[in-house]
LOBAMI-309702 format. One line per 4 residues: their letters; for each residue x, y, z negated of N, C-alpha, C. Coordinates in Angstrom, 2 decimals, decimal comma. Example, Ala and Ser with C-alpha at 12.3 -4.5 7.8 and 13.67 -1.06 7.14 Angstrom:
AS	13,19:-5,69:-7,80:12,30:-4,50:-7,80:13,20:-3,30:-7,80; 12,85:-2,25:-7,08:13,67:-1,06:-7,14:12,90:0,03:-7,87
This chain:
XXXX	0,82:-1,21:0,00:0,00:0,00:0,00:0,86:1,27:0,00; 1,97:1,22:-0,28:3,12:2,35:-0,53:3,79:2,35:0,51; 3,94:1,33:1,47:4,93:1,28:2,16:5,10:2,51:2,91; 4,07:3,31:3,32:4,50:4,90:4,29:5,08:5,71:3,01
XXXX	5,10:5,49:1,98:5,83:6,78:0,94:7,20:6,38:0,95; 7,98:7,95:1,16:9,46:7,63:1,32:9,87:9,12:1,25; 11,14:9,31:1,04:11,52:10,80:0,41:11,10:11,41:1,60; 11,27:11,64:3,04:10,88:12,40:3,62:9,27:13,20:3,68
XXXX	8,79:11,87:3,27:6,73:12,00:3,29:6,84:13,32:2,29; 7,55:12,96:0,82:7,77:13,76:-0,27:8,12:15,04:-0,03; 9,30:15,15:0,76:9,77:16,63:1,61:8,73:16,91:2,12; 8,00:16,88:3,07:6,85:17,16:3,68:6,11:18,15:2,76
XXXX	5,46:17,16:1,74:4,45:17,87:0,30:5,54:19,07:0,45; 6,59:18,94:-0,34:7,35:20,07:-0,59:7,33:21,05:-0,03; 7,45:21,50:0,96:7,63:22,13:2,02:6,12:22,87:2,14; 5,42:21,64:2,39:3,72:23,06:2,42:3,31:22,98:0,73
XXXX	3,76:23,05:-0,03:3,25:23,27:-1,25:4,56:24,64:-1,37; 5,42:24,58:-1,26:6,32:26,09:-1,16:5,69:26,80:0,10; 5,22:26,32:1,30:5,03:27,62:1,79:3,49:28,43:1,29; 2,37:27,49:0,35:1,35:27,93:-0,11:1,99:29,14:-1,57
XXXX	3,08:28,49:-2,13:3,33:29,20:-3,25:3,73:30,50:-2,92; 4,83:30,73:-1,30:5,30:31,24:-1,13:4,37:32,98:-0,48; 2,97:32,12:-0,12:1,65:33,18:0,31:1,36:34,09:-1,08; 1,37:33,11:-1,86:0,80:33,41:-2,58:1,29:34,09:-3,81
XXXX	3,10:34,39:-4,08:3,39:35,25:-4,25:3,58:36,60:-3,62; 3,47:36,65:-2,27:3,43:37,91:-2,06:2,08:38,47:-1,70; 1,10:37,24:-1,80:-0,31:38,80:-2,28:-0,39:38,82:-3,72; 0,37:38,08:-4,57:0,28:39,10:-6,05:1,27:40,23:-6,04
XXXX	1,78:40,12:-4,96:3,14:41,32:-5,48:2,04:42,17:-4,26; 1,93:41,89:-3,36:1,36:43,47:-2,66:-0,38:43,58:-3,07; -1,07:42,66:-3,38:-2,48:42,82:-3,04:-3,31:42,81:-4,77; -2,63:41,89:-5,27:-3,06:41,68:-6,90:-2,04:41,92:-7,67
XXXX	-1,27:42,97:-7,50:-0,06:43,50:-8,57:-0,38:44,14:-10,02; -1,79:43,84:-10,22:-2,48:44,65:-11,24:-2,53:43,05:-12,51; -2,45:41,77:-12,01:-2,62:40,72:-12,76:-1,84:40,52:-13,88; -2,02:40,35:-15,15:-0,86:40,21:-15,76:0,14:39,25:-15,86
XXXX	1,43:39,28:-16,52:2,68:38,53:-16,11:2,34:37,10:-15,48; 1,83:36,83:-17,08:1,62:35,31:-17,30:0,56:34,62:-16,29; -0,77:35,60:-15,76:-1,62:35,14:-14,97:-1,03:35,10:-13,29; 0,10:35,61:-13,34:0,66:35,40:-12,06:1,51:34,01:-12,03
XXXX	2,48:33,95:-13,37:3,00:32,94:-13,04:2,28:31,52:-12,78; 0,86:31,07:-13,60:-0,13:30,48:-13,92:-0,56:29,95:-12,65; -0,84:31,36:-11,82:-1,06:31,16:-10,37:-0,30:30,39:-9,63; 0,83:31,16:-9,44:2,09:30,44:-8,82:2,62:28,50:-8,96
XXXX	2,43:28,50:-10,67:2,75:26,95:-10,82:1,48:26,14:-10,17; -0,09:26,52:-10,63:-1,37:25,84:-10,03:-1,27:25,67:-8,20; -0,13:26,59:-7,63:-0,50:26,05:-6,56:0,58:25,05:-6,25; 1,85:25,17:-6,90:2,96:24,51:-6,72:2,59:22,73:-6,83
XXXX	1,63:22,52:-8,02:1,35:21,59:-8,11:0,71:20,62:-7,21; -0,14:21,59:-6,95:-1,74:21,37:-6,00:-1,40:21,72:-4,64; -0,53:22,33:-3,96:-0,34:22,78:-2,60:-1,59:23,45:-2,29; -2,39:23,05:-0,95:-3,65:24,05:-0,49:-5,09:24,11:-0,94
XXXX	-4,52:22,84:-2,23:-5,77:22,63:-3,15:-5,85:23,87:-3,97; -4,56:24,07:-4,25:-4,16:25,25:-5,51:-4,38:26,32:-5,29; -4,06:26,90:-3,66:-4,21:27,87:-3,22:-5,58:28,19:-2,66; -6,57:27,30:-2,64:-7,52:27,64:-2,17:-8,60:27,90:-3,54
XXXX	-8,26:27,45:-4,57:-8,48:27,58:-6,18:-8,36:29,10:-6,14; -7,06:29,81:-5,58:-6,46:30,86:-6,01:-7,45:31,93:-5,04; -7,49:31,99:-3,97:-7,97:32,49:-3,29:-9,55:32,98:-3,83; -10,47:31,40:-4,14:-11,73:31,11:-4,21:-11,90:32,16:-5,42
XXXX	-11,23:31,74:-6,67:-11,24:32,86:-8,09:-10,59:33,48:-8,43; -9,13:33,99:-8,01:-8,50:34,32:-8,96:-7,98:35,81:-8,40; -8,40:36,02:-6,59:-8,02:36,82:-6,43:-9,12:38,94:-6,70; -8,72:39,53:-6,85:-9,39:41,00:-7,08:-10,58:41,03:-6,11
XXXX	-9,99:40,60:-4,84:-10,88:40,77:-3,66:-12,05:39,87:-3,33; -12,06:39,45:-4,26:-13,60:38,51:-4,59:-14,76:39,61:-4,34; -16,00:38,85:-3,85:-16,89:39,74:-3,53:-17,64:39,98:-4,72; -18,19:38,73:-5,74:-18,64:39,01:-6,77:-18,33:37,43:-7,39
XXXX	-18,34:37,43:-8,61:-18,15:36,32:-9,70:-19,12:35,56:-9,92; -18,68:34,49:-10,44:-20,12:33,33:-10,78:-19,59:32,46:-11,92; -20,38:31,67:-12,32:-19,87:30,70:-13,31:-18,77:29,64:-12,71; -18,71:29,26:-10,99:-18,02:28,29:-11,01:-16,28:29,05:-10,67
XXXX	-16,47:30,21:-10,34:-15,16:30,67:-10,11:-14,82:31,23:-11,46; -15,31:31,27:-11,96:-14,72:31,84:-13,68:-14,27:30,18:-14,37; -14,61:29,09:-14,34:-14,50:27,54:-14,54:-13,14:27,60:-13,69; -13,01:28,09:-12,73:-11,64:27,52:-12,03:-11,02:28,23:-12,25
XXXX	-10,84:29,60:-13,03:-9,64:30,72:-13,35:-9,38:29,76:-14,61; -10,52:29,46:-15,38:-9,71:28,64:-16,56:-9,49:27,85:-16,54; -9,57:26,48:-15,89:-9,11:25,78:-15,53:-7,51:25,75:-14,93; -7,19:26,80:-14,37:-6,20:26,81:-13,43:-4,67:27,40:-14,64
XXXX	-5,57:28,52:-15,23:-4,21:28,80:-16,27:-4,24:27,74:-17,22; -5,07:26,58:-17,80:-4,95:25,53:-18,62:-4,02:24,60:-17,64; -3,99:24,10:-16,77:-3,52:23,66:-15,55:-1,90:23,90:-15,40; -1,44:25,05:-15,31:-0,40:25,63:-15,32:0,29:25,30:-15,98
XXXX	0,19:25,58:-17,87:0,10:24,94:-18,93:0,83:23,59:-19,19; -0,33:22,90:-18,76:-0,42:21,54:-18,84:0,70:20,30:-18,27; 0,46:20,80:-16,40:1,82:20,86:-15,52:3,06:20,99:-16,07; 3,24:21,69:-16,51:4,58:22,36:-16,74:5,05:21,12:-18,04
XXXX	4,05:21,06:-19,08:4,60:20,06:-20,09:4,85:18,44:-19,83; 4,01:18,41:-18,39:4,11:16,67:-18,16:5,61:17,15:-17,51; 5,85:18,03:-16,89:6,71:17,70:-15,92:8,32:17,53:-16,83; 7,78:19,02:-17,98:9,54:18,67:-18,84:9,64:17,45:-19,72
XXXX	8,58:17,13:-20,21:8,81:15,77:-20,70:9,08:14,63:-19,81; 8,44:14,37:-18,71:9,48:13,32:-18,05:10,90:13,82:-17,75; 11,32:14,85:-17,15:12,53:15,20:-16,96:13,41:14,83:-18,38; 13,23:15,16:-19,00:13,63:15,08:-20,58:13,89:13,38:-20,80
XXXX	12,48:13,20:-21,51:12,76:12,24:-21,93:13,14:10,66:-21,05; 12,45:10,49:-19,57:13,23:9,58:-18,75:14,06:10,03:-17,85; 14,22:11,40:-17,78:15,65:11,72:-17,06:16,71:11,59:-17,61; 16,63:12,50:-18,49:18,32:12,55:-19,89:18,14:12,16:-20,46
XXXX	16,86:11,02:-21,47:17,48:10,19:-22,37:17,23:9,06:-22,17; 16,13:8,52:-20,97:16,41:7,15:-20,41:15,12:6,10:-21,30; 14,03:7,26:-21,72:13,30:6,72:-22,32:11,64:6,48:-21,52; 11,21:5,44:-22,09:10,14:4,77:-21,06:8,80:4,39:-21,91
XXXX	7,87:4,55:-21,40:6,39:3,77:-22,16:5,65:4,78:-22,66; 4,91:4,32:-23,71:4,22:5,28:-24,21:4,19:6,32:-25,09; 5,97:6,28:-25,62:6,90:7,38:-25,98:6,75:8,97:-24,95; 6,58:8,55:-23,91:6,86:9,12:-22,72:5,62:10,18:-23,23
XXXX	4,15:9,32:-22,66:3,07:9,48:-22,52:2,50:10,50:-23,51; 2,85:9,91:-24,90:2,76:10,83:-26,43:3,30:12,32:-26,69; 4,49:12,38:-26,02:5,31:13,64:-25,96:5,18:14,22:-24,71; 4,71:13,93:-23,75:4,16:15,00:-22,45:2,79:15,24:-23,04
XXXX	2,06:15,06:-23,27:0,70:15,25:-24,05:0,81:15,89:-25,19; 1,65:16,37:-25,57:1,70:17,16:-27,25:2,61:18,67:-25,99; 3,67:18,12:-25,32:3,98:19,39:-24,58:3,16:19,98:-23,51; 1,92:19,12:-22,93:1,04:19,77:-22,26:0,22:20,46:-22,98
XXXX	-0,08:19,81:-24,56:-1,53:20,71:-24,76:-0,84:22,19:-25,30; 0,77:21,84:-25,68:1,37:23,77:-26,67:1,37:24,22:-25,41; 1,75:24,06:-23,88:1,91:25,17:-22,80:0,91:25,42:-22,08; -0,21:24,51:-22,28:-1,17:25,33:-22,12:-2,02:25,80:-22,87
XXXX	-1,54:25,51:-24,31:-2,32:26,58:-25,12:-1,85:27,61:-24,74; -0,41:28,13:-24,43:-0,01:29,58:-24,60:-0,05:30,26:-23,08; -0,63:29,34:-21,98:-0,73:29,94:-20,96:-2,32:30,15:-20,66; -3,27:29,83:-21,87:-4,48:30,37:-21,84:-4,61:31,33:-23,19
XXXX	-4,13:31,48:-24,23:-4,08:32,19:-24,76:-3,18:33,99:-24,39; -2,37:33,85:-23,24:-1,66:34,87:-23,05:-2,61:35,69:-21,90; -2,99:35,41:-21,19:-3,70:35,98:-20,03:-5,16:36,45:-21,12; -5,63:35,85:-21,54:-6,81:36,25:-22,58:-6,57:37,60:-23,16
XXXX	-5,19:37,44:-24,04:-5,28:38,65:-24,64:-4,84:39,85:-23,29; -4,21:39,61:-22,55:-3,36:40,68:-21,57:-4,49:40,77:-20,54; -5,73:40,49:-20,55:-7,55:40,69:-20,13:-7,54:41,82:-20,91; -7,60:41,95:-22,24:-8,25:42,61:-23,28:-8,88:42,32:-24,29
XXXX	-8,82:40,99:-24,29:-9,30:40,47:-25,25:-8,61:40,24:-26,48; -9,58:40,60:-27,87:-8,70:40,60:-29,10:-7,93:39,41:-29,34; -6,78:39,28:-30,31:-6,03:38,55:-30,73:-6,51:37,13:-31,46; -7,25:37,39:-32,69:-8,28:36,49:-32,53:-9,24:35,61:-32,18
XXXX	-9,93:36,42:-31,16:-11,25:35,91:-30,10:-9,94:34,66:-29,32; -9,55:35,45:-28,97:-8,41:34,61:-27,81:-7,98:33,73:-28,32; -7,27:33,77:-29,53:-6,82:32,47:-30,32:-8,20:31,22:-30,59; -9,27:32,01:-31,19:-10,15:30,91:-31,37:-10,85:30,20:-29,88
XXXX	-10,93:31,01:-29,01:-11,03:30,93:-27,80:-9,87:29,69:-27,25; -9,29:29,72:-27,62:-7,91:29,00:-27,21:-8,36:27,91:-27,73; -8,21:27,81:-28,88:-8,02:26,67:-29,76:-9,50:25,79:-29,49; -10,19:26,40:-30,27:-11,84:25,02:-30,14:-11,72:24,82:-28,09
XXXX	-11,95:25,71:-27,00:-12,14:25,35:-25,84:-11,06:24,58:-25,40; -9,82:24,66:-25,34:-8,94:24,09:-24,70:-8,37:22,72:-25,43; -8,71:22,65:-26,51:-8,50:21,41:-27,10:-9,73:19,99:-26,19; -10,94:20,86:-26,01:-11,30:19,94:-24,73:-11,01:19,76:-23,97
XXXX	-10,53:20,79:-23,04:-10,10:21,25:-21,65:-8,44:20,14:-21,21; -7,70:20,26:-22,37:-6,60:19,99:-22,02:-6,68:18,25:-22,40; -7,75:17,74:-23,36:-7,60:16,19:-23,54:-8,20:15,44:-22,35; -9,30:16,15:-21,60:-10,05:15,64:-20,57:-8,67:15,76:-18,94
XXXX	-8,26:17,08:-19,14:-6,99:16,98:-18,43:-6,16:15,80:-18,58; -5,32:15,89:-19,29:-4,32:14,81:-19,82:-4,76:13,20:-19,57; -6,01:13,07:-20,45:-6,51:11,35:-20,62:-6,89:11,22:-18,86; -6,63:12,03:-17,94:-7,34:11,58:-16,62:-6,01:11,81:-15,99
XXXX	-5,24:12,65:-16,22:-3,59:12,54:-15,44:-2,87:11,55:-15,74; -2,83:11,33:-17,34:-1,27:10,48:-17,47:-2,13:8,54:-17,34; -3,81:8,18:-17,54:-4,29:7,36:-16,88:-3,80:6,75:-15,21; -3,86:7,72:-14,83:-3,94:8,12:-13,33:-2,28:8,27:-12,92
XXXX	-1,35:8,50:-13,79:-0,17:8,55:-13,90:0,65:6,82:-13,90; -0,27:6,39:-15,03:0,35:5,19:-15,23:0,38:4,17:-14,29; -1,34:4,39:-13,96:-1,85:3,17:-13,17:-1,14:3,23:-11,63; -0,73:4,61:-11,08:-0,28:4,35:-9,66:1,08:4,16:-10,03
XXXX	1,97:4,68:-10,57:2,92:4,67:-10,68:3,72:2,92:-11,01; 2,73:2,46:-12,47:3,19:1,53:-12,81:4,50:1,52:-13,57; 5,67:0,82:-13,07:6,87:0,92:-13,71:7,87:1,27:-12,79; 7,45:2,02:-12,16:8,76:2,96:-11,38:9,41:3,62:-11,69
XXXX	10,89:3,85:-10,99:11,94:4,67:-11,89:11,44:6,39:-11,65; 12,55:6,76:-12,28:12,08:8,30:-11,82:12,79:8,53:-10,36; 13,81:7,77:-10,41:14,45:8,07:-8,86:13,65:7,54:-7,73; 12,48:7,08:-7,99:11,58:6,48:-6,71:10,77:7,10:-6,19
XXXX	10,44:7,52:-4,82:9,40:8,16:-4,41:7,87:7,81:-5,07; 8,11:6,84:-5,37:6,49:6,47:-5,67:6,04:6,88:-7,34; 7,08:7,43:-8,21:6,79:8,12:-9,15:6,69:9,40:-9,24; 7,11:10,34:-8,39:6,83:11,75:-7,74:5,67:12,10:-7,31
XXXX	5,13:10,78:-6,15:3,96:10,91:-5,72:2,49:10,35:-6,60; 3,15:10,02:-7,39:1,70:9,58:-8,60:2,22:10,72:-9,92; 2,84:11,28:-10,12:2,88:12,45:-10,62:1,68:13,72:-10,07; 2,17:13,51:-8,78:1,70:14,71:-8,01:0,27:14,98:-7,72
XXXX	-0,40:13,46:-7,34:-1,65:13,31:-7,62:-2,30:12,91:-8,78; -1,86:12,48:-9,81:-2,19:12,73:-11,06:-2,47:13,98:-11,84; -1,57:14,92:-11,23:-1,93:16,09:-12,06:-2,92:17,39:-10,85; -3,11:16,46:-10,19:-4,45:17,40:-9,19:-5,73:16,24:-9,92
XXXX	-5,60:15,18:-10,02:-6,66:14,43:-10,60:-7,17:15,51:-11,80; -6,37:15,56:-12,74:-6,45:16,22:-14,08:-6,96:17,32:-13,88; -6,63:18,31:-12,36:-7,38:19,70:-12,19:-8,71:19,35:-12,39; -9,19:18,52:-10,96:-10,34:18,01:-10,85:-11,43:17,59:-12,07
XXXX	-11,12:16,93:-12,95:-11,85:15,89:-13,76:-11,76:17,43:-15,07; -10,91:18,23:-15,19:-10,94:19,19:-16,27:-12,06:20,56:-16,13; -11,72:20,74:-14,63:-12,94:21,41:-13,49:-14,67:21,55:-14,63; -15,17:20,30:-14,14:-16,92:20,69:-14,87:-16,70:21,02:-16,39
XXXX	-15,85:20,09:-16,84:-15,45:20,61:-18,39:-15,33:21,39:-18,62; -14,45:22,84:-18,27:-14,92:23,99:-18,08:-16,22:24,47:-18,02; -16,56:24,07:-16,65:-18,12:25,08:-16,06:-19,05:24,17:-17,68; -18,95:23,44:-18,12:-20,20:23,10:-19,20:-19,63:24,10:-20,47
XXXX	-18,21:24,23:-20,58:-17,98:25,35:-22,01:-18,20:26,51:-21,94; -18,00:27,06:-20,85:-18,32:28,32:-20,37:-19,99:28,44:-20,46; -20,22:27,59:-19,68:-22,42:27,61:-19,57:-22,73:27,61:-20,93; -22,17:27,13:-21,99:-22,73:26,86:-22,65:-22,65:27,79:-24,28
XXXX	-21,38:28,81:-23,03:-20,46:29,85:-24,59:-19,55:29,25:-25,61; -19,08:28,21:-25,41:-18,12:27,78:-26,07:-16,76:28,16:-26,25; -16,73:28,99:-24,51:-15,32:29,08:-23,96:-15,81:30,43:-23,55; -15,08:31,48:-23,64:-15,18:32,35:-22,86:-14,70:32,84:-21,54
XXXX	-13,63:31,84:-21,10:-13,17:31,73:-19,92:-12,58:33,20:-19,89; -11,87:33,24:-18,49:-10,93:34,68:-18,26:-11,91:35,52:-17,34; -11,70:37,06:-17,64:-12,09:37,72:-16,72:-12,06:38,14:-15,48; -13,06:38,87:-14,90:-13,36:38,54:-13,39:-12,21:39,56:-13,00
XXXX	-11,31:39,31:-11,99:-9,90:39,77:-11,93:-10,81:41,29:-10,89; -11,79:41,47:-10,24:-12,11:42,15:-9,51:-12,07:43,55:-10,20; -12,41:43,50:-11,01:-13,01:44,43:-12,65:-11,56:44,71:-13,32; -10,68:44,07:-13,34:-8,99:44,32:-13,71:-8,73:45,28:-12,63
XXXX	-8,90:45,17:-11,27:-8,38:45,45:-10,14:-9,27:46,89:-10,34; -10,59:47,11:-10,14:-11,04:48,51:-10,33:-10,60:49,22:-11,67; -10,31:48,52:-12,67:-9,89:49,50:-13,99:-8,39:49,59:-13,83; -7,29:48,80:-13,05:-6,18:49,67:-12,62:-6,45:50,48:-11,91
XXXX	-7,22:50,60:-10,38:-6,74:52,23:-10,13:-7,34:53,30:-10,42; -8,38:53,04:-11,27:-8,87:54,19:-11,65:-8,01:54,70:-13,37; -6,77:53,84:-13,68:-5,77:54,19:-14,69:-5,04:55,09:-14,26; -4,55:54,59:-12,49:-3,89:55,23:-11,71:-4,43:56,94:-11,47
């Protein structure tokens, strides 16, 4: 079933997942330069992950030039900075722990999951407050919503991690590529989880970037 995966297939991903990242930093630098730090970088990793999945995420919610907001594009702004987050912790814990220390199983699994849920606590807690939102709200905001957000993430990536992957090294294409779709699985399956916390006020989700974009230039 693997037999077409091979480093080049892998280069391929690479290649249009940098040239989506690569769009998509320069309409935050010319078109959405009003976003704050962290919600740019957020951006940037969600598409790195996801390639034109990510970017079409980015496009759909996250950009100013939205015509008007709804519940499901406010579900995918939070989603996407939990995402970011999340990404980022599976990815240093494998590097870490089966790159440089050669460690395997469910050691692995335990410690990418404790480093996914702290980076994306702090990559949904930072864009919250740098919205405007108080220090508090944001923290509790953080804490009760994303403690769902990020277990429904996780239990459907590193599942989805294990099962394609199996027992492959890290030097094998076929653990890159069940990485890669594992953690677009995790977008996906974290997706309605959102739109039900949000519907339901649990979560307050991030603000409509359109409304950032008119209260910069009228700062200006």
């Amino acid at each position: 079933m693997t037999s077409w995966l091979s480093w080049p297939v892998l280069a391929a991903w690479a290649v249009l997942a940098l040239a989506c990242a690569a769009w998509t930093i320069r309409d935050l630098r010319h078109d959405n330069a009003f976003l704050g730090g962290i919600m740019k970088v957020a951006w940037v990793l969600t598409v790195l992950y996801s390639g034109p999945l990510g970017l079409l995420v980015y496009v759909y919610s996250g950009r100013g030039q939205i015509r008007r907001d709804s519940l499901w594009r406010r579900s995918f702004r939070s989603v996407a900075h939990c995402y970011s987050g999340c990404g980022l912790g599976e990815i240093l814990g494998v590097l870490v722990l089966m790159g440089l220390l050669a460690i395997s199983g469910w050691p692995v699994n335990l410690a990418t999951f404790a480093l996914a849920y702290v980076i994306g606590f702090g990559f949904t807690l930072g864009p919250l407050m740098q919205s405007g939102e108080p220090f508090w709200v944001a923290l509790k905001d953080s804490v009760v919503a994303e403690s769902l957000s990020i277990t429904a993430m996780e239990a459907s990536a590193l599942a989805v991690n294990t099962g394609l992957a199996g027992g492959a090294d890290i030097g094998e294409p076929l653990f890159w590529a069940a990485l890669v779709v594992s953690l677009t699985v995790g977008l996906l399956v974290a997706y309605p989880v959102n739109v039900l916390l949000i519907r339901f006020g649990i979560k307050e989700g991030m603000h409509n970037p359109k409304h950032m974009m008119e209260h910069g230039h009228h700062g200006h």
